[in-house]
C-alpha positions in Angstrom: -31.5 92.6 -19.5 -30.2 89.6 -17.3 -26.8 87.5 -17.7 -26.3 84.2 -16.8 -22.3 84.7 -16.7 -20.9 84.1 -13.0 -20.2 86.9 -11.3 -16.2 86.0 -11.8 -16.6 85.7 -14.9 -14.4 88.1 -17.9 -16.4 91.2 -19.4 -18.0 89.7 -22.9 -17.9 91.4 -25.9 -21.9 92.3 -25.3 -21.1 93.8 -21.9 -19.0 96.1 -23.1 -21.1 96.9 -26.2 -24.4 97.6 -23.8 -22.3 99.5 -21.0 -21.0 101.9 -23.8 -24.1 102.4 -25.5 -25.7 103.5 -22.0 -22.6 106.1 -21.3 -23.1 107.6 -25.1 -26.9 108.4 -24.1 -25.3 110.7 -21.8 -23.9 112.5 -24.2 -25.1 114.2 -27.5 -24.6 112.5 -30.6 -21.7 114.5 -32.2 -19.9 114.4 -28.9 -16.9 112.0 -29.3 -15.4 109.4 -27.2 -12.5 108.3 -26.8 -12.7 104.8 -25.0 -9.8 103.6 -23.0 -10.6 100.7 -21.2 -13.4 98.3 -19.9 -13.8 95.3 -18.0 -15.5 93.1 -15.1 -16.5 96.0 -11.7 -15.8 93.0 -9.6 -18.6 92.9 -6.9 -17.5 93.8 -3.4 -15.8 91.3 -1.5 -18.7 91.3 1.3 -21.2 90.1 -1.4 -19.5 87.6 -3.1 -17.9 85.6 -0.1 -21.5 84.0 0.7 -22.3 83.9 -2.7 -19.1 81.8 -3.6 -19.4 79.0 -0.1 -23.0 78.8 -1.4 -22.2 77.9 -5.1 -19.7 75.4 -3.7 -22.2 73.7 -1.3 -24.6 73.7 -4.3 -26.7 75.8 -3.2 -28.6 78.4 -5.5 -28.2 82.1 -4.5 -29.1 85.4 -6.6 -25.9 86.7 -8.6 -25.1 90.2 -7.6 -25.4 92.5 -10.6 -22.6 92.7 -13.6 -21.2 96.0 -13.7 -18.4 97.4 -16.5 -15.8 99.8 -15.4 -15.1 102.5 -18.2 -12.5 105.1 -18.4 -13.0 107.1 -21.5 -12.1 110.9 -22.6 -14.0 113.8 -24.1 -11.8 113.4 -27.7 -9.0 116.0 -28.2 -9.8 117.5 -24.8 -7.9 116.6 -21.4 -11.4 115.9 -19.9 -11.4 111.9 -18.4 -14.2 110.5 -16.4 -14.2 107.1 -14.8 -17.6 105.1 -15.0 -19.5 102.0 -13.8 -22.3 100.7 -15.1 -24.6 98.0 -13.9 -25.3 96.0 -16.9 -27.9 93.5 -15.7 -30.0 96.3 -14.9 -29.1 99.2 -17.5 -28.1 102.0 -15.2 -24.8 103.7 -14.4 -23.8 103.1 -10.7 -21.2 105.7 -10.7 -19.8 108.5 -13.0 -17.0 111.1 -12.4 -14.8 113.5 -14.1 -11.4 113.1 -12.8 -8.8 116.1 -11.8 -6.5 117.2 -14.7 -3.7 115.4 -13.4 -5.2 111.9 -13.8 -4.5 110.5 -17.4 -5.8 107.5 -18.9 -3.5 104.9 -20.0 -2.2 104.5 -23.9 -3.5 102.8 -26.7 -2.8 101.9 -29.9 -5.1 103.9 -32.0 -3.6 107.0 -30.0 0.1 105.7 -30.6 -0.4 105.6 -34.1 -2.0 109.2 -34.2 0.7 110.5 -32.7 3.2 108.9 -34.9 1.4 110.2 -37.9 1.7 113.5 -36.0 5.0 113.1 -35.8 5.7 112.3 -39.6 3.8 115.1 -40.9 6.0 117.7 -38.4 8.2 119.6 -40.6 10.9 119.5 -37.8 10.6 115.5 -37.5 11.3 115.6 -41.6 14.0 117.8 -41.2 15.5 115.4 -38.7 14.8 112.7 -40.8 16.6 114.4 -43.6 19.4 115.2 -41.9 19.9 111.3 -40.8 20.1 110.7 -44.7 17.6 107.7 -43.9 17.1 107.7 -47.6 14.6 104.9 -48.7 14.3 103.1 -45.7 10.8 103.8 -44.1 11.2 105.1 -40.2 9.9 103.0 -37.3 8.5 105.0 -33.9 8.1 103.4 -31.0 5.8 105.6 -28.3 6.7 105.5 -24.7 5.0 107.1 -21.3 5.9 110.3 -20.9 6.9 109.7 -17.5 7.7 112.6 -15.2 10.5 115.0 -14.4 8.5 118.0 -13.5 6.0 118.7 -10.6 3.9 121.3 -12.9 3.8 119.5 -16.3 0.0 119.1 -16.9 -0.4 118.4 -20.4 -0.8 115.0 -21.7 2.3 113.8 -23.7 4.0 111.4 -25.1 7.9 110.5 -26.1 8.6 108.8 -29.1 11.7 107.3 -30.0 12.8 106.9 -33.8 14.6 103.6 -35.7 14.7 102.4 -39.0 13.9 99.4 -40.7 16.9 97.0 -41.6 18.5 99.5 -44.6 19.6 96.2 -46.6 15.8 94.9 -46.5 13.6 97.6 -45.8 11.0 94.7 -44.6 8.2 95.8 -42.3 9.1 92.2 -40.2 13.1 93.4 -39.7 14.3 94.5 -36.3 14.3 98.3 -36.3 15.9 98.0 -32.6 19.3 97.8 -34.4 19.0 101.0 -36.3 17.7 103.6 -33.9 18.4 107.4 -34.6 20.1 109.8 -32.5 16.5 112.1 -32.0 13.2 111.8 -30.4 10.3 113.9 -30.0 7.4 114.8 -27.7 3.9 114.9 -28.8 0.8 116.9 -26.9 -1.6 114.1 -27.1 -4.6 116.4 -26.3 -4.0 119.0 -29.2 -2.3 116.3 -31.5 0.8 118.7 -31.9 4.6 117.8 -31.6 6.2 120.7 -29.2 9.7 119.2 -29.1 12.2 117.8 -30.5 15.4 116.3 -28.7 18.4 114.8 -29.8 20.3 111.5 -28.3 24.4 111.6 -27.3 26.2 109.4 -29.5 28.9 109.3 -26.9 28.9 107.9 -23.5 28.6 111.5 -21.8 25.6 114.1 -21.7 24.5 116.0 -25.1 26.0 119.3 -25.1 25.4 120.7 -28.3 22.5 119.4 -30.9 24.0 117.2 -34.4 24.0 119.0 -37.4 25.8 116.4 -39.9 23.9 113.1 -41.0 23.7 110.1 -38.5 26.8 107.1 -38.7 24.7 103.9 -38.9 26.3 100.8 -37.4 26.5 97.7 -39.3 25.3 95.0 -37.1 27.1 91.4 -37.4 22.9 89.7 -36.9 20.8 92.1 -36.7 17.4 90.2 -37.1 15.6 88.0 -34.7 13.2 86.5 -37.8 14.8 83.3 -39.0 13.3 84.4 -42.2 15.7 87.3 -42.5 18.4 85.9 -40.9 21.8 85.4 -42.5 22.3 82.0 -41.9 19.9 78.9 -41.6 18.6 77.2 -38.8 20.3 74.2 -36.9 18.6 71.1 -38.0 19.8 68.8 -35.5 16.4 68.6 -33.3 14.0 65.8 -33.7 10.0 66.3 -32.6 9.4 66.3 -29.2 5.4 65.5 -28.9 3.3 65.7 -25.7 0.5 63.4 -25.7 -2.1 62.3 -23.5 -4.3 59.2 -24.9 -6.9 59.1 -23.0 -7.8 63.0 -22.8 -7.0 65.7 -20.0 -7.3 65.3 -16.1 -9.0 68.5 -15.7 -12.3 70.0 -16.3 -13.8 73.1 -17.2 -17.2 74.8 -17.0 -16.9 78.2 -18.8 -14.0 79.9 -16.3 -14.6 77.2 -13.6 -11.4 74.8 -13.2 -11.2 71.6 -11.8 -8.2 69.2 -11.3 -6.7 67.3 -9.0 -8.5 68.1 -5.6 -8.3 72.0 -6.7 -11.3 74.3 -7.6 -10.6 77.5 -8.7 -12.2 80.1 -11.2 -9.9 81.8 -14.0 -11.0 86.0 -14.5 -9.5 88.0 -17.4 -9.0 92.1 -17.3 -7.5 95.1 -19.6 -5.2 95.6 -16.7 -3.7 92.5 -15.1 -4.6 90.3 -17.9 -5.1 86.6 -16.2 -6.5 86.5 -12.4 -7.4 83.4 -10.3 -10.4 83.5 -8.4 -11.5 81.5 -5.0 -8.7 78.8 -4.9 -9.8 75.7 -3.0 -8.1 72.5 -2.6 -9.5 69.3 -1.1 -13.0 71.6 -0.5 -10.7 73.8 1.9 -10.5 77.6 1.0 -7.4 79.1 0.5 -7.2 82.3 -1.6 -9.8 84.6 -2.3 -8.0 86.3 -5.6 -4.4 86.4 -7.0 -3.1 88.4 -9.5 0.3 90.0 -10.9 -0.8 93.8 -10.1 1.8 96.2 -11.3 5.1 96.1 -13.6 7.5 98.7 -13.4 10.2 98.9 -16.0 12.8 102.1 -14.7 16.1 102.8 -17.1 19.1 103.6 -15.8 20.8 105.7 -18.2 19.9 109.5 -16.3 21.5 111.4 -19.2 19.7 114.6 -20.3 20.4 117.9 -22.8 21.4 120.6 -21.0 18.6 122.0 -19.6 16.8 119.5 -18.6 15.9 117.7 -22.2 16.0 114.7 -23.7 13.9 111.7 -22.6 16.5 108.8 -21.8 16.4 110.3 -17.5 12.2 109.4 -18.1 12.6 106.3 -19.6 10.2 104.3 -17.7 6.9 102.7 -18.0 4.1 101.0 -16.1 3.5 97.9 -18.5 -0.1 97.4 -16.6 -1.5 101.2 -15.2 -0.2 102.6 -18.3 -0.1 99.7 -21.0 -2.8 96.9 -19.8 -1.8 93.4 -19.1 -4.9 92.2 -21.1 -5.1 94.9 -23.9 -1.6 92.9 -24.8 -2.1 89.8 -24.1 -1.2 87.4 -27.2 -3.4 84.9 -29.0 -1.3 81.8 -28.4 -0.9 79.1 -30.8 -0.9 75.6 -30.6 2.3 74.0 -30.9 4.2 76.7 -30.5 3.2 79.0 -27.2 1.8 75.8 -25.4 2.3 72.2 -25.7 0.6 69.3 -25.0 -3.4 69.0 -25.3 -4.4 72.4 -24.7 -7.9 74.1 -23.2 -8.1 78.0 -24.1 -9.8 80.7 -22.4 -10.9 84.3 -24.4 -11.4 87.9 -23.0 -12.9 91.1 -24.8 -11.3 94.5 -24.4 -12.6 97.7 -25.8 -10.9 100.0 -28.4 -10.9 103.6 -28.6 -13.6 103.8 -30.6 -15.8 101.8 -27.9 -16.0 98.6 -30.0 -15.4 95.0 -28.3 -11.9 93.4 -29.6 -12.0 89.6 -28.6 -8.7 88.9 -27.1 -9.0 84.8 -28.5 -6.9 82.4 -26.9 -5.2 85.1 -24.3 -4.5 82.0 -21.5 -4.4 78.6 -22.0 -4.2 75.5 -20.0 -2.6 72.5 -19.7 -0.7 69.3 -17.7 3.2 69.6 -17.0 5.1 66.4 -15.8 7.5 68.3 -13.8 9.9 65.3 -13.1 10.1 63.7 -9.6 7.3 64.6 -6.8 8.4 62.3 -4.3 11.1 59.3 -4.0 12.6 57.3 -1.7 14.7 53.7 -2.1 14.7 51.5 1.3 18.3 50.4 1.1 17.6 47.5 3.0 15.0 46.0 0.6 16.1 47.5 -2.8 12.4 48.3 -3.2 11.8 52.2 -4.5 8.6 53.9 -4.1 8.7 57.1 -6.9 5.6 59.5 -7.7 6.0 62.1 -10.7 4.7 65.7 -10.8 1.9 66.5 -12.3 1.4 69.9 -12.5 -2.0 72.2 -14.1 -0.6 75.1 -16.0 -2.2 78.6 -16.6 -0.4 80.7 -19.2 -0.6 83.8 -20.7 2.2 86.1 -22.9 2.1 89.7 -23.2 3.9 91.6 -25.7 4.7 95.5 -24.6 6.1 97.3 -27.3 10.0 95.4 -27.7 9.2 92.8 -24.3 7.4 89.7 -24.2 6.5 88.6 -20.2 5.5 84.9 -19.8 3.0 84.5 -16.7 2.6 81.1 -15.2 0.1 80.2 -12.9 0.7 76.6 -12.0 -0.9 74.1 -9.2 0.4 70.7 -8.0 -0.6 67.6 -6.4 1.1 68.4 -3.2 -0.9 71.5 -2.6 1.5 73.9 -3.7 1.1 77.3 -6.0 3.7 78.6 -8.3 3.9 81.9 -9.8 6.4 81.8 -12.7 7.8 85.2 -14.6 9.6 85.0 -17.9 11.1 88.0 -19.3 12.1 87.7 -23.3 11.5 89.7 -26.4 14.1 92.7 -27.7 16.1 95.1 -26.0 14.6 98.4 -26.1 18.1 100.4 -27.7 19.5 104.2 -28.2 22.3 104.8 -30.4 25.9 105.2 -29.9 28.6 106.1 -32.8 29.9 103.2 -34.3 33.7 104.0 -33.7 33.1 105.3 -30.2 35.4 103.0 -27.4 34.9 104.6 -24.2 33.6 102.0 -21.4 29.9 102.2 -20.5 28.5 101.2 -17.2 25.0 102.4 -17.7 24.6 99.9 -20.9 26.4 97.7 -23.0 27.2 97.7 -27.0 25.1 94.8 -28.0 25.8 95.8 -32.2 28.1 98.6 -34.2 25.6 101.6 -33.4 23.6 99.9 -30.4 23.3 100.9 -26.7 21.2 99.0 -24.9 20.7 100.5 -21.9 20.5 99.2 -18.0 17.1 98.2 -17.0 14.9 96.8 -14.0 11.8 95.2 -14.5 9.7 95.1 -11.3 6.9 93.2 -10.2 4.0 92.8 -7.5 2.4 90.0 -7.3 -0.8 90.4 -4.8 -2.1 87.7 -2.9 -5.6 87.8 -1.2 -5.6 85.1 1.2 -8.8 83.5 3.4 -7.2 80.2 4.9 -9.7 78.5 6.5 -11.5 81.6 6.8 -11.6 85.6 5.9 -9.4 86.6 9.0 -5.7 85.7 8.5 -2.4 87.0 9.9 0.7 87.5 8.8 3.7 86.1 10.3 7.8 85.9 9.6 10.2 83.3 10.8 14.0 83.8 11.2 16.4 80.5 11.7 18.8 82.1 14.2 21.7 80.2 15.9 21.0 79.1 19.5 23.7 80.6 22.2 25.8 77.9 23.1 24.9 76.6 26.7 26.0 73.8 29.2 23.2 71.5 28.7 20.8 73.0 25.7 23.3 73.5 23.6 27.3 72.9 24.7 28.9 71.9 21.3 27.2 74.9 20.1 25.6 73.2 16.8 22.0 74.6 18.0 19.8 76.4 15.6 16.2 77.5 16.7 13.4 79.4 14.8 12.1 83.1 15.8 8.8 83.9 14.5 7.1 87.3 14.3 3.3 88.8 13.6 3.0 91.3 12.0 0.3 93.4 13.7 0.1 96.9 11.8 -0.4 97.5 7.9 3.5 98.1 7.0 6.2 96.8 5.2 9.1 93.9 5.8 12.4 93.1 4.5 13.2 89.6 2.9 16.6 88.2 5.0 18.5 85.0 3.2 21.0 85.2 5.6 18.5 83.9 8.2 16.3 81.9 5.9 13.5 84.4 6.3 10.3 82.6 6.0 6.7 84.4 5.1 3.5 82.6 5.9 0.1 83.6 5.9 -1.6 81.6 8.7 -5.6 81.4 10.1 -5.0 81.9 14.1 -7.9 80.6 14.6 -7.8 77.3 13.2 -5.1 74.7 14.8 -3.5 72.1 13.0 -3.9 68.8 15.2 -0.5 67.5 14.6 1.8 70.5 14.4 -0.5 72.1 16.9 0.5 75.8 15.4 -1.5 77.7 13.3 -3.1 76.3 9.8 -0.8 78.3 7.2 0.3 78.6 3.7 4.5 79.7 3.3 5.0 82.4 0.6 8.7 81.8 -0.8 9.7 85.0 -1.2 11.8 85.7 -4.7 15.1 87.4 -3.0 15.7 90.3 -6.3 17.6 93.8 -5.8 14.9 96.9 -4.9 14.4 99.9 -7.1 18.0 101.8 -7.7 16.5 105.0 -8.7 17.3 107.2 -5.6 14.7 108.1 -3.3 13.3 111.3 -4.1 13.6 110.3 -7.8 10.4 111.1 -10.0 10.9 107.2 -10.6 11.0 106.3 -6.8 8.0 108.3 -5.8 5.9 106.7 -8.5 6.6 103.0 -8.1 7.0 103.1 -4.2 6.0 99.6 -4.1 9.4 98.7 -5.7 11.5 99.9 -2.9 10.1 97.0 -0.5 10.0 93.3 -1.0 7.0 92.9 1.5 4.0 95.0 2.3 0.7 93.6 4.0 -2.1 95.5 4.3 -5.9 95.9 5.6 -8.1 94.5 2.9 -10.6 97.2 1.5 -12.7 97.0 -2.1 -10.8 98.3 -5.5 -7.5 98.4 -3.7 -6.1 96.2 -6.5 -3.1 98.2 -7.6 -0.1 99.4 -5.8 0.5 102.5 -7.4 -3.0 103.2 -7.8 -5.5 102.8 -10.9 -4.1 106.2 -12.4 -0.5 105.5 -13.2 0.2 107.3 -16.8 2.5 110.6 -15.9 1.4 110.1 -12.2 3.0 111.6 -9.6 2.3 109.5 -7.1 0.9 108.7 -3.6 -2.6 108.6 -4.8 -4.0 105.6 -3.7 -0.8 103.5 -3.7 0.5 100.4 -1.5 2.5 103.7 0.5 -0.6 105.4 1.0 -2.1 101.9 2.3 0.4 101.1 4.4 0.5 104.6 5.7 -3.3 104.1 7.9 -1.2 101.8 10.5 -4.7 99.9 10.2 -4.9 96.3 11.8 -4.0 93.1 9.7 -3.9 90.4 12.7 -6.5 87.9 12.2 -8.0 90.0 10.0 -9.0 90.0 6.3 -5.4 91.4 5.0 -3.6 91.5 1.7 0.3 90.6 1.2 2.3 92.3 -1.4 5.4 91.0 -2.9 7.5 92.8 -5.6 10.4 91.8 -7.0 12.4 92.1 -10.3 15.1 91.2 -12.2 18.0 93.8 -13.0 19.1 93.4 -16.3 22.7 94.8 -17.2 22.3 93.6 -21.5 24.9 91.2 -22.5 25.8 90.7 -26.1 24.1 87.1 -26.1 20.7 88.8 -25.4 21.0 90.1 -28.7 19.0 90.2 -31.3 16.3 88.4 -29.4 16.9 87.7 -25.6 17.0 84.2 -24.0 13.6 83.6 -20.9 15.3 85.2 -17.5 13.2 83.7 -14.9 12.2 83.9 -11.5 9.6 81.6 -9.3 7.5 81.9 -6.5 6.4 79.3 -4.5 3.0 79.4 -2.5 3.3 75.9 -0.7 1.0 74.4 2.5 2.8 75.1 5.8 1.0 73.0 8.9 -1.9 73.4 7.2 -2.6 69.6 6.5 -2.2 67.0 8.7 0.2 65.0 6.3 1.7 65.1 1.9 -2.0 66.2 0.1 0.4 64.4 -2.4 0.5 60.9 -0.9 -2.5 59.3 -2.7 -0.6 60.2 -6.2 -0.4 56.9 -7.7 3.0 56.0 -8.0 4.9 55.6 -11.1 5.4 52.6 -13.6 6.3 52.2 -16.7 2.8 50.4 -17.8 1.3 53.9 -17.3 4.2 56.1 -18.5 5.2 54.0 -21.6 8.5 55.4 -21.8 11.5 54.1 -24.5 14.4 53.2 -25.1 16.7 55.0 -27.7 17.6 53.0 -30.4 21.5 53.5 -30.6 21.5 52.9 -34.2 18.2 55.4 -35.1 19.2 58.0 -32.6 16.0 57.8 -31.9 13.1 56.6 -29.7 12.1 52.8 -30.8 9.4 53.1 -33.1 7.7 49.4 -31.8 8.0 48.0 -28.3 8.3 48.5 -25.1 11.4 49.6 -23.6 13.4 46.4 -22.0 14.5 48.7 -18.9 13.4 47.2 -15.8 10.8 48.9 -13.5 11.6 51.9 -11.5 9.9 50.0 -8.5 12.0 46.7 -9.0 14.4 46.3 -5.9 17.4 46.0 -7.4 19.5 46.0 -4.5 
């Protein structure tokens, strides 16, 4: 069977249908499956480079096949095999049964069976009986395992127990503000619980398990759902509407983006969720793929029973390896996720039963007016000369258990990329008795009962550069203060720049104090004006490292948290930095350390640059019960690479094209007829 989809383009629903149907042939017919992911085999780098300058030149070239990756388990045993299978021509490529201590990521359908698991335990209903819960169904919310022990082999997972609201019982209340003081660990593999732990209620260690019934807090506004709340909603906002009369300024053809001198393909995967594909701006390439790769979320509470139980120390989780950036990506709305005139794009997942699920409306696009581009007033003449920002923007919202992440991917007129992360959602919360004072410095009493504990949340965002070209270098530049000297520099107010090229696959250390500046640069191409080296800068996000000490089970599993930088050769399926098996991993299989670690050459060379960083969240009380958007940007802007502003043919601004208004002072509103008597913004007035 042959596809006409682009060799880019998102796994459909029929892919995956076909690529399971050819790995159950395999297999007898009462053997089950349990599916755990699928998605777009990208094809080798190698193969698509000519395939993608031919396309662009118009040319007409074969596709390369479509492929599926699979990961899937023998059900109720711990047997996982990895698969890919060539879809266009009906054959699998590659097929292997992976060591015992490789684990598949969750899923939902397995969450839930363990939960019911956990229900039906005698033990769990004891516990539940002793809380005096009452009538008030229980909430569980499954986490990774994680790891605090080299020979642990089975497959498990924690699961932490709340209540719903005890005054509403509704199944749409926060249970986050009524958690219980146990949790227990389920065998995932034999569908058996084979603990049970209990939470301290205090601020120290658990020394001796609770025998009376739990003390519930009372919570002063404990729901996040205006419908529950306890008091209305302000009604003081008036409707804020983003129109554009005459249509969109971009374009789309299936996954294929087109706006403003930039050409760029949009992919869709179970892991990372949204990906950009061969970015080009002006016909110029600039970036073969970008992604957000990994997300680390580490606790900080290291608490555990005496002898080494409990689960707060193993709180952790790898929101992509282990969760899937795509298998929770939401189906945004209009009018309320995105506004303005919006363009969605879909992806397909697979569940564990190896049937498609559409994931409908997981990014959509639109135009920003970001406020002022470019301005300047000649003081002599009065005359201004102003040019807004119009920006394209990709988005896409996860939702991982309690979180919500907001991923921008957004392009401007002047060249210039921006990656934008928003962190929101619920705090993820343990209980602490409702009378208990004692000071806390591992989390902070966001309600009467709730602990929500200190968290980071780290990224990597991975950025696969070919400026002008596959072979690239990366470089750093310090802004040092020059020596004073009799002639150069004798007042002493000297400043010069320091750069450095990075030669050997490593790692490198972001440094405000000298205005440490990354750029990616093509050594081979040399910009006529600047005469240095075409190059894009990469404005590093300057964020606190991984605090979990170094030989901590958390530490050697996200190593790409404990550096800011890391460049390395570029090599097929190196997409992850701690490696494509991150559930209850160990790690250094296949991770950005391991990378690094070949000392291979990445001067004018194909290479890949790694950033992470993260926000450290200590909870405050106003995050409660639904936290305000933290947020942190990265900037991927031209540097010498053209010869002048990519933005100076932006038209400028004017009011006959804005059609802004005046407020009517007596409405408090915008004029509902006529133009606004405000002069123009280009008037001298001087």
């Amino acid at each position: 069977m042959s596809f006409t989809k682009h060799p880019l383009d998102p796994a459909t629903a029929t892919e995956i249908e076909q690529a399971v149907a050819i790995i159950r042939a395999e297999y007898a017919a009462e053997t089950r499956l349990h599916f755990k992911c699928a998605g777009l085999e990208e094809p080798p780098k190698a193969v698509m480079l000519p395939y993608l300058q031919a396309e662009r030149a118009g040319k007409k070239v074969p596709a390369p096949p479509r492929c599926m990756f699979l990961m899937y388990y023998i059900k109720f045993t711990p047997r996982l095999f990895e698969a890919i299978v060539d879809v266009t021509n009906g054959k699998i490529v590659h097929h292997l049964e992976l060591p015992r201590d490789y684990n598949a990521p969750g899923d939902r359908i397995e969450h839930n069976e363990a939960a019911e698991v956990a229900l039906a335990d005698a033990g769990v209903q004891a516990e539940i009986k002793r809380c005096n819960v009452g009538d008030t169904t229980v909430v569980i919310d499954p986490w990774d395992y994680g790891r605090d022990d080299e020979f642990e082999t089975r497959r498990l997972e924690q699961l932490f127990f709340y209540t719903r609201n005890p005054k509403n019982n509704h199944p749409d209340s926060n249970h986050y503000a009524f958690p219980l003081d146990f949790m227990c660990i389920v065998d995932v593999i034999e569908m058996k619980v084979v603990r049970i732990d209990h939470l301290p209620l205090g601020v120290g260690h658990l020394e001796t398990r609770h025998t009376g019934p739990h003390v519930y807090g009372n919570p002063i506004e404990p729901e996040y759902d205006h419908a529950l709340q306890s008091f209305p909603a302000r009604t003081t906002m008036k409707p804020l509407n983003v129109i554009q009369p005459e249509g969109v300024s971009f374009s789309t053809d299936g996954y294929l983006v087109e706006w403003e001198k930039w050409r760029f393909r949009v992919g869709f995967n179970w892991r990372e969720g949204m990906v950009i594909h061969d970015v080009n701006y002006d016909g110029r390439e600039l970036f073969y793929r970008l992604s957000v790769s990994e997300m680390f979320v580490p606790y900080g509470d290291g608490r555990a029973e005496v002898g080494g139980h409990g689960g707060l120390h193993r709180k952790s989780a790898f929101d992509f390896g282990s969760v899937g950036a795509g298998n929770c990506a939401n189906d945004l709305s209009l009018g309320c996720d995105c506004l303005g005139v919006i363009k969605y794009l879909n992806g397909a997942i697979i569940n564990a039963h190896g049937e498609p699920v559409p994931k409908n409306n997981a990014i959509c696009i639109h135009e920003v007016d970001a406020g002022i581009q470019s301005k300047h007033t000649n003081h002599r003449t009065g005359k201004a000369s102003v040019v807004r920002k119009r920006q394209l923007s990709l988005q896409t919202i996860l939702t991982v258990a309690n979180y919500e992440y907001i991923f921008y991917w957004i392009f401007d007129q002047s060249g210039e990329i921006e990656f934008e992360t928003r962190a929101t959602g619920i705090l993820s919360t343990t209980p602490i008795h409702p009378e208990n004072k004692e000071p806390i410095g591992f989390g902070t009493r966001v309600a009467s009962g709730v602990l929500a504990p200190t968290h980071q949340h780290m990224f990597n965002v991975r950025i696969d550069p070919m400026l002008d070209g596959p072979n690239n270098s990366v470089q750093y530049t310090d802004s040092v203060p020059v020596p004073t000297h009799p002639t150069l520099n004798p007042y002493g107010v000297g400043y010069t720049t320091e750069t450095t090229t990075i030669k050997t696959s490593g790692t490198a250390k972001t440094d405000p104090t000298k205005a440490r500046a990354f750029k990616i640069v093509n050594p081979n191409v040399i910009n006529p004006v600047s005469l240095t080296p075409v190059g894009f800068k990469v404005k590093t996000i300057h964020s606190q490292m991984l605090l979990a000490q170094p030989n901590s089970w958390h530490a050697k599993r996200a190593q790409f948290a404990t550096e800011p930088i890391w460049v390395t050769a570029y090599k097929d399926r190196e997409l992850f930095p701690s490696g494509l098996y991150t559930n209850q991993s160990r790690g250094g299989n296949g991770d950005l350390r391991n990378m690094v670690d070949r000392k291979e050459n990445v001067e004018n060379a194909p290479l890949v640059f790694w950033h992470t960083f993260g926000f450290t969240h200590n909870p405050r009380t106003e995050d409660w019960p639904v936290m305000p958007v933290d947020c942190a940007k990265l900037l991927i802007t031209p540097s010498n690479f053209f010869t002048h502003s990519p933005a100076l043919d932006v038209p400028p601004s004017n009011q006959a094209f804005n059609k802004s208004r005046g407020v009517d002072e007596t409405l408090l509103i915008g004029a509902d007829s006529g133009e606004s008597k405000a002069e123009s913004c280009c008037k001298p007035r001087l």
